[in-house]
N, C-alpha and C positions, 0 to 999 in steps of 0.2 A: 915362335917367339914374337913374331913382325904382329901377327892377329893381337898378340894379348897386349905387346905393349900398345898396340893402338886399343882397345877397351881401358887398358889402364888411362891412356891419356883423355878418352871421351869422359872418360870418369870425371878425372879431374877438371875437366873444361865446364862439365855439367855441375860441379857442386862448387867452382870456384865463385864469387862472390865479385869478382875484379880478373880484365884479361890476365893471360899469364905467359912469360915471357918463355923462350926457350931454356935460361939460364934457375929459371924457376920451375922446370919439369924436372932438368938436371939434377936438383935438388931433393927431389923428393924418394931416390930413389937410393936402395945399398948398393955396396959393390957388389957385383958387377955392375957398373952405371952404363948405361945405354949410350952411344954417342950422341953426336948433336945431328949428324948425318942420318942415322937412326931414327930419332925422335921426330926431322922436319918431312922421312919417307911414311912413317907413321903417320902423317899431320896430313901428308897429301893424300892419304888411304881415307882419312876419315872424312875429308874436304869431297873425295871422289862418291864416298858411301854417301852423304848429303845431298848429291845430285836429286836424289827419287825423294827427300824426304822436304818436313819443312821447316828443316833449322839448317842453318849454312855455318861452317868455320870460316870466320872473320878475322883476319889482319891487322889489327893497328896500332897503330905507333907504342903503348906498352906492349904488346904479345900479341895471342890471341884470345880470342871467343868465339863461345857455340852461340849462334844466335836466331830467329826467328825469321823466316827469310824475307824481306822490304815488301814481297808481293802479297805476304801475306798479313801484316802487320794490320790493316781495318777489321780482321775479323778477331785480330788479339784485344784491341782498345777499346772492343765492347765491353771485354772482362771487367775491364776500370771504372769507376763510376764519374770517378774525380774526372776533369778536364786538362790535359796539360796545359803546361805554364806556358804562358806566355806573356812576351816580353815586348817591351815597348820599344818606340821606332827607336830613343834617343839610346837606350842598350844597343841594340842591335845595329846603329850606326856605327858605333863607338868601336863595339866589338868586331866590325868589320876594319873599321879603320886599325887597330890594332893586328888583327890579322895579316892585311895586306902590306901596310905598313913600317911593321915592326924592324930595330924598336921605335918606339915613340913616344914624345912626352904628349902630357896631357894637353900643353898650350896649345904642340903641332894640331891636335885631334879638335881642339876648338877652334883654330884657326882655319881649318879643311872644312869643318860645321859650319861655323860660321853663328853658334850659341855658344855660352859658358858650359864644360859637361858639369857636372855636380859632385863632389865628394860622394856620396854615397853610391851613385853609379858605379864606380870605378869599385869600391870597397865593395859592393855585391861583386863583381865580374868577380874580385878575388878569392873571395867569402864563398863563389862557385868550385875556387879552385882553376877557372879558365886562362885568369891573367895576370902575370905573376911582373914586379921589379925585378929586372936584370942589369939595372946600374942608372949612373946618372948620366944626364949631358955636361959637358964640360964647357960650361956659359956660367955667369952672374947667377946665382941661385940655386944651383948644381938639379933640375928640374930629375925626377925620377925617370927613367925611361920603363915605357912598360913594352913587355913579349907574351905571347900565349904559351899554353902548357901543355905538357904528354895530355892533361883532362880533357883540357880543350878539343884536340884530333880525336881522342878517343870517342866523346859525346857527340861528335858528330861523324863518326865513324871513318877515320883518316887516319893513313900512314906518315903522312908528311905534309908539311905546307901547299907541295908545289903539286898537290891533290885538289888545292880550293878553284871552286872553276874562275875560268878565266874572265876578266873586268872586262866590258867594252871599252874599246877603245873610244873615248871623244874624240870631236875634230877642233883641231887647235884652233883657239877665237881667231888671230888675224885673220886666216881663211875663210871663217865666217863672216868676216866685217867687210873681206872683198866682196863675197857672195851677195847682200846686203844690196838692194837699191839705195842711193843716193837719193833725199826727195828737193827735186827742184821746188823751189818756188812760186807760188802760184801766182801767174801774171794778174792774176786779178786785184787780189789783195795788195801787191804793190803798188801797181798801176792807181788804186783808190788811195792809197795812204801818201801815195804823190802829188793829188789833186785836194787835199786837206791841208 
């Protein structure tokens, strides 16, 4: 039974269109339903059979997916003619700021920029699905605060937040302002502007 339900579930992993959760393999099946202990020893069978091949069962944040293994992914993207998308710095700041972030309003993310972001920025992040309103701040204006989404982990292939790698650390400016020579003055140009 352990063989077939793991065929059943490669099954399903390969024609699902969207990861799938554990609660949604459950689903699919009559009574007798398999358990969820069942289903995650199946998952590791198939994760195991993956080693020799070149699709790996992937994790993230909704379920999972069967998927193409990273190392082989340059010789899949010739298939495609098209180019992927790509996105410009002021996205991809944004979306990072939101990321790390979160939540946050948009003022915070311009005031950290240090530019106005744009309405439509923010209405594609969402329009992607990546960054969703999850309530206000509690100030004058009730400003929206924004979070990212199961989309978002998912597209970039993550479990959780505390998957995103780690910022450098900066060094706090007073410590650089010690660092900093002081420039004395040049005795020359005093010295001249004394005799004027």
């Amino acid at each position: 039974m352990e063989r077939k339900l793991s065929e059943i579930l490669e099954a399903l992993l390969l024609s699902a269109s969207r990861p799938i959760s554990i609660d949604d393999i459950v689903k699919v099946f009559e009574d007798p339903k398999p358990s969820k202990d069942e289903i995650r020893k199946a998952l590791n069978q198939i994760d195991q059979d993956c080693q020799s091949r070149g699709i790996e069962l992937k994790k993230i944040a909704s379920g999972y997916r069967l998927q193409v293994k990273q190392s082989l992914s340059q010789y899949i993207a010739k298939l495609w003619e098209e180019k992927p998308q790509k996105f410009s710095k002021a996205t991809l700041e944004t979306l990072s700021l939101i990321a790390y972030k979160q939540p946050i309003t948009r003022g915070e993310i311009e005031e950290i920029r240090g530019v106005s972001v744009g309405t439509q920025l923010i209405r594609g992040l969402m329009e992607r699905g990546w960054v969703k309103i999850v309530g206000q701040r509690d100030v004058p204006g009730r400003p929206s605060l924004y979070s990212t989404t199961k989309e978002f982990l998912d597209y970039f292939g993550l479990q959780h937040l505390r998957e995103l790698p780690e910022l450098p650390s900066l060094p706090d400016l007073t410590s650089i302002e010690h660092e900093l020579p002081i420039d004395e003055p040049d005795e020359s140009i005093s010295s001249s502007k004394s005799l004027n």
